[in-house]
Structures are given as C-alpha cells and as structure tokens.
VOGU-3710 file (C-alpha; in Angstrom, 3 decimals, decimal comma):
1> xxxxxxxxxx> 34,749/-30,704/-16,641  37,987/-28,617/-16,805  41,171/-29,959/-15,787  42,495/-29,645/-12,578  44,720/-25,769/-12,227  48,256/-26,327/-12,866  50,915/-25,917/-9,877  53,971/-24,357/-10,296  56,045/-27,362/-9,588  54,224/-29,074/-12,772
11> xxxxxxxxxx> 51,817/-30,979/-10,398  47,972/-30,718/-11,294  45,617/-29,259/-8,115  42,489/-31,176/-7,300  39,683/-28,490/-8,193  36,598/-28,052/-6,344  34,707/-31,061/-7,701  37,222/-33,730/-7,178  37,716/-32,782/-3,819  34,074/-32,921/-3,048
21> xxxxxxxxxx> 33,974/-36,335/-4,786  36,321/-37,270/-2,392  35,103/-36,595/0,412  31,671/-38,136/-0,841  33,567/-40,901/-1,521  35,122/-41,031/2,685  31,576/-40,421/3,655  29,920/-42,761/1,989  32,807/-45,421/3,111  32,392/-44,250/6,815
31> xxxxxxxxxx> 28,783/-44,663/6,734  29,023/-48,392/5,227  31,270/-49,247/7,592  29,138/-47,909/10,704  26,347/-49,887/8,860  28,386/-53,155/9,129  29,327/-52,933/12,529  25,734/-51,902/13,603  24,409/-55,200/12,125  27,299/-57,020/13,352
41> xxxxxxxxxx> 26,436/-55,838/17,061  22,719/-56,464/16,057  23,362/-60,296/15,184  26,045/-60,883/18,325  23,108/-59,261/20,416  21,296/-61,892/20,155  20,984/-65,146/22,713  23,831/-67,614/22,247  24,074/-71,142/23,069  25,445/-74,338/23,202
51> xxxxxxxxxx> 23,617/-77,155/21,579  25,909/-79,711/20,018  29,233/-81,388/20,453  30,385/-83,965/18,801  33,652/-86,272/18,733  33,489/-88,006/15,756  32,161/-87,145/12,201  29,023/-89,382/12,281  28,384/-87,308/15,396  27,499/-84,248/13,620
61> xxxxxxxxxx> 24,465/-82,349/13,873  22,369/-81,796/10,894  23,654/-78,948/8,269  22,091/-76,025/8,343  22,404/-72,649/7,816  25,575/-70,759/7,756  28,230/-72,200/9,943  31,147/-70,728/10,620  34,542/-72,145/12,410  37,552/-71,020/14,842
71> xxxxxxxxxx> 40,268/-72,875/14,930  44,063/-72,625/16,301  46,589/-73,801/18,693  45,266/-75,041/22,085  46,235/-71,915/23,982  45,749/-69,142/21,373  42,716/-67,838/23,451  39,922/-69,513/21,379  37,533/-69,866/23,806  38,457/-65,882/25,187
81> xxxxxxxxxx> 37,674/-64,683/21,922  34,343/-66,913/21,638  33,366/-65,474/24,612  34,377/-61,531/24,308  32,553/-61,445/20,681  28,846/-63,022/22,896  28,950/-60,650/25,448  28,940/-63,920/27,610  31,691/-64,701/30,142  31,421/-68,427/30,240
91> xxxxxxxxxx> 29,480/-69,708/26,364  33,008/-71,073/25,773  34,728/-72,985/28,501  38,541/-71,356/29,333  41,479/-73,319/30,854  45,172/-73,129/31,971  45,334/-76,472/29,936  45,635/-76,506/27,289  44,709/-78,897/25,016  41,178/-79,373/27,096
101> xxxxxxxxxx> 38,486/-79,124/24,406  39,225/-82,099/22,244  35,842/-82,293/20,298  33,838/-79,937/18,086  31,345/-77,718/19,710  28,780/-75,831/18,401  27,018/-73,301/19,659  23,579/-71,401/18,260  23,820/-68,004/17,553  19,895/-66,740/17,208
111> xxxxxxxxxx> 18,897/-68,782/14,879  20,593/-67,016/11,997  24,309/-68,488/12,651  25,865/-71,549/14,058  29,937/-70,616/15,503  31,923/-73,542/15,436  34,825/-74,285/18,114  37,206/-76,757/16,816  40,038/-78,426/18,818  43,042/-76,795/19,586
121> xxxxxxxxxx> 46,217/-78,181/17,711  49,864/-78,249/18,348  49,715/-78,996/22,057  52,852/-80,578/22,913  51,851/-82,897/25,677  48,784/-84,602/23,917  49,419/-87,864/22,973  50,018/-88,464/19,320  47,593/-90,689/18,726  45,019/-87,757/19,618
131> xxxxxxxxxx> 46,665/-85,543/17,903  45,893/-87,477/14,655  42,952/-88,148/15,327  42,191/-84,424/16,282  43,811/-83,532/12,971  42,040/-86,111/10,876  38,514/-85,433/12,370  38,979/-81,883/11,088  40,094/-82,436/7,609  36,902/-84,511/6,887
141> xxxxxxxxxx> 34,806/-81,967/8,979  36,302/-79,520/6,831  35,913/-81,262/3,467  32,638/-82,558/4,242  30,602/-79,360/5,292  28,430/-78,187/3,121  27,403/-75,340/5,178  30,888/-74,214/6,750  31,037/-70,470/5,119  34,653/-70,184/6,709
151> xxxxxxxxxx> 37,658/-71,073/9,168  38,450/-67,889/11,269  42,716/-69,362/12,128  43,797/-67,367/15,246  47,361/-66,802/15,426  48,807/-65,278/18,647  49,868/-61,806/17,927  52,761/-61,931/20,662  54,729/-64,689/19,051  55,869/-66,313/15,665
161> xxxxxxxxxx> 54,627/-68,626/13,781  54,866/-71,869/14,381  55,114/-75,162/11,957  51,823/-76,695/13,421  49,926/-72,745/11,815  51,935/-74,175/8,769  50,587/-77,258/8,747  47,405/-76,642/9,191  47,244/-73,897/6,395  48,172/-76,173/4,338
171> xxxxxxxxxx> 45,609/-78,685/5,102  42,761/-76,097/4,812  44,407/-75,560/1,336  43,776/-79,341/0,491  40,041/-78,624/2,004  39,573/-76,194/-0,362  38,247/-74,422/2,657  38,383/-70,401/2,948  40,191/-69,786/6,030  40,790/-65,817/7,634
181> xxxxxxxxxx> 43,663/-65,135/9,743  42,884/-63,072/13,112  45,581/-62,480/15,284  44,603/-62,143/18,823  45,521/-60,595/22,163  47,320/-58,124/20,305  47,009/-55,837/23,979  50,883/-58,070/24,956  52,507/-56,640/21,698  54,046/-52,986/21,635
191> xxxxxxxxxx> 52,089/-51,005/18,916  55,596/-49,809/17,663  55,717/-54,285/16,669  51,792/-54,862/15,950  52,205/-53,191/11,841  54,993/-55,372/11,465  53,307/-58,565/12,511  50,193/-58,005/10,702  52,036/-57,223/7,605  53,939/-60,465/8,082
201> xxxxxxxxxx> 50,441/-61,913/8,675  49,393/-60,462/5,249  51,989/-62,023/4,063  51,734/-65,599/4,999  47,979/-64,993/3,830  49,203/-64,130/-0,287  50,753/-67,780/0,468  48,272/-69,868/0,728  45,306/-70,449/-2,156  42,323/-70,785/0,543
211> xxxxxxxxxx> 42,888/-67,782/2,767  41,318/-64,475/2,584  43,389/-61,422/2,452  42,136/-59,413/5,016  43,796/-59,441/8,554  41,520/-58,918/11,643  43,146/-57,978/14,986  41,907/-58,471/18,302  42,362/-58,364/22,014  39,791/-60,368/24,513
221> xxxxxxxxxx> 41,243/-58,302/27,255  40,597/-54,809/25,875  37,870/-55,240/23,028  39,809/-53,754/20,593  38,943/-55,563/17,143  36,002/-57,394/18,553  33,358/-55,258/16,811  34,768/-55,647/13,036  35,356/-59,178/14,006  31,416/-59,029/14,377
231> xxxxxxxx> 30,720/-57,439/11,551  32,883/-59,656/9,026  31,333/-62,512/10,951  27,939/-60,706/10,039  28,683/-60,411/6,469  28,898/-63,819/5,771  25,228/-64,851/6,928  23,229/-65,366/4,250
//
C-alpha cells in the first residue's frame, strides 16, 4: 500500500484506505457497544427479587452463580441506584436514615445473576460496636465468596472523598477482591466539575491493586449512566 501523500507542512495525509479503516474501525466500536447495552437491557428486563438476607456469615445462602456486590457509605444512594437499574421503584428499600440496612441482602436477578446490597459504612451515628461488626462481616463475606465476580464502590459524585472510601479500598485490597468505582447522582454536580471528579476518580482507582480502571457515572434521578451500568453488569455473567 503506498504511503500516505505528503503535506506541505511535512505532515503525512491519511489516504483513502486508512480513512476508511477508520471509520470501519468507529463502526464496528459503535455497533459493539449498542450490542452491550442491548443485552444489558435484555438481562435487567428480566423479574427481580428479593430472596435472601442475612446478618451473619453462617447466614449465607448457598453460592451460586455469578454474584455481584454494591457497596458504599450509608447515604450514597445505594438502594436509588438498585432500584433505577430494575426498573422497580421499591426492590431496594430507601430511607432518610441512614445507616438503615445493616445486613446483606440479596436479591435474584432472573435466574442468571444474584445483586448483592451490602451495608452502608461510615455512618456517623451508628454505634461502634456495629460498625465493626458491619465492617468485619464484610471482609469475610468478601474473602470468602467464591462466586462474588465484583464490588461495584459508589462514591457520591457531589462531594470528596472521605477516609471511610479509603478505608474500605484498602480492605477490598486485602480481599483480593475486584472492586469498580461508580460515582453516582452526578445530576447535583455542574458538568463544567463532573471531568474533573471522574478524573480524580481515575485516579484514586491507579491506587489501589484490586480496582478496575474504568469509571462509571450515574444519576438515579435522570438515568443518565444507568444503561452502561447494565451492560458492564451484563458482561460479567458468565
């Protein structure tokens, strides 16, 4: 194949061919990504529903399958974002309280995937004894889980970081457990702020040995997110 035609400034021209390779290239992208989130709205079509909760590890339903876990502080809008990506106004229980949900519960997803919803941390007002305990259920749920695929870590998008995120980062390190961080309602931040945040979120994720480097986004409120959510969800159902 012939080089591309020189420019005058020195710079080569993408002929014909490379340019068509290109946008082969976008196409083919575009259409694998319209494939994921079709079978990403396909699985979170189906009927979801509660079926397990448990407050201590020998509590714990059978393994099986692929499960998958959300996890953050107590009023990061968990349950919000349980509910927005079921279609289903009320699968996950929401309160001004937080702190509420202080076991694991797990809910069936069509037979095909089991979604996790672990207790909320860094909640100020909980006692510290339950706080440990909270804390030390998850590390062995965590550790112990043969079929927990991953640990999606919300992070509110409107504010910073805070040392219980640290903390617990750090302990899905120790897990050994791959963790995801998805920022959510991302509708309260200014767009002109949202880049920097999720490039700060990037960031934090090159920290830590267990996360994965891609950054999800989300808002409960407007939607926006929810469907790739879905389809990275979908991708890891084996």
């Amino acid at each position: 194949m012939a080089d591309p035609a020189p420019h005058p400034s020195g710079q080569a021209i993408a002929g014909p061919n490379l340019i068509e390779q290109r946008t082969q290239r976008q196409a083919d992208e575009a259409a694998l990504e319209a494939a994921a989130l079709e079978t990403g709205r396909l699985l979170f079509a189906a009927e979801c529903q509660f079926f397990f909760g448990a407050q201590k590890l020998d509590q714990l339903p059978p393994p099986s399958g692929t499960e998958i876990a959300f996890a953050g502080r107590s009023n990061v809008g968990k349950s919000s974002l349980l509910n927005a990506l079921t279609g289903r106004n009320s699968l996950a229980r929401t309160s001004s309280e937080p702190g509420r949900t202080r076991q694991l519960n797990f809910f069936d997803l069509g037979g095909r995937l089991t979604l996790v919803d672990m207790p909320g941390y860094g909640y100020a007002r909980a006692s510290r004894d339950i706080k440990a305990d909270w804390q030390g259920m998850m590390f062995d749920y965590l550790r112990g889980r043969p079929t927990l695929r991953r640990v999606m870590l919300l992070m509110d998008a409107r504010i910073e970081f805070k040392q219980a995120d640290h903390d617990v980062m750090d302990l899905l390190d120790r897990a050994a457990v791959t963790f995801q961080l998805v920022l959510t309602k991302i509708d309260g931040v200014k767009p002109a702020a949202l880049l920097p945040k999720i490039h700060a979120t990037e960031a934090l994720a090159r920290s830590h040995a267990a996360a994965f480097p891609r950054i999800l986004s989300t808002s409960s409120e407007t939607g926006d997110g929810i469907e790739a959510l879905r389809a990275e969800l979908a991708s890891l159902v084996g």
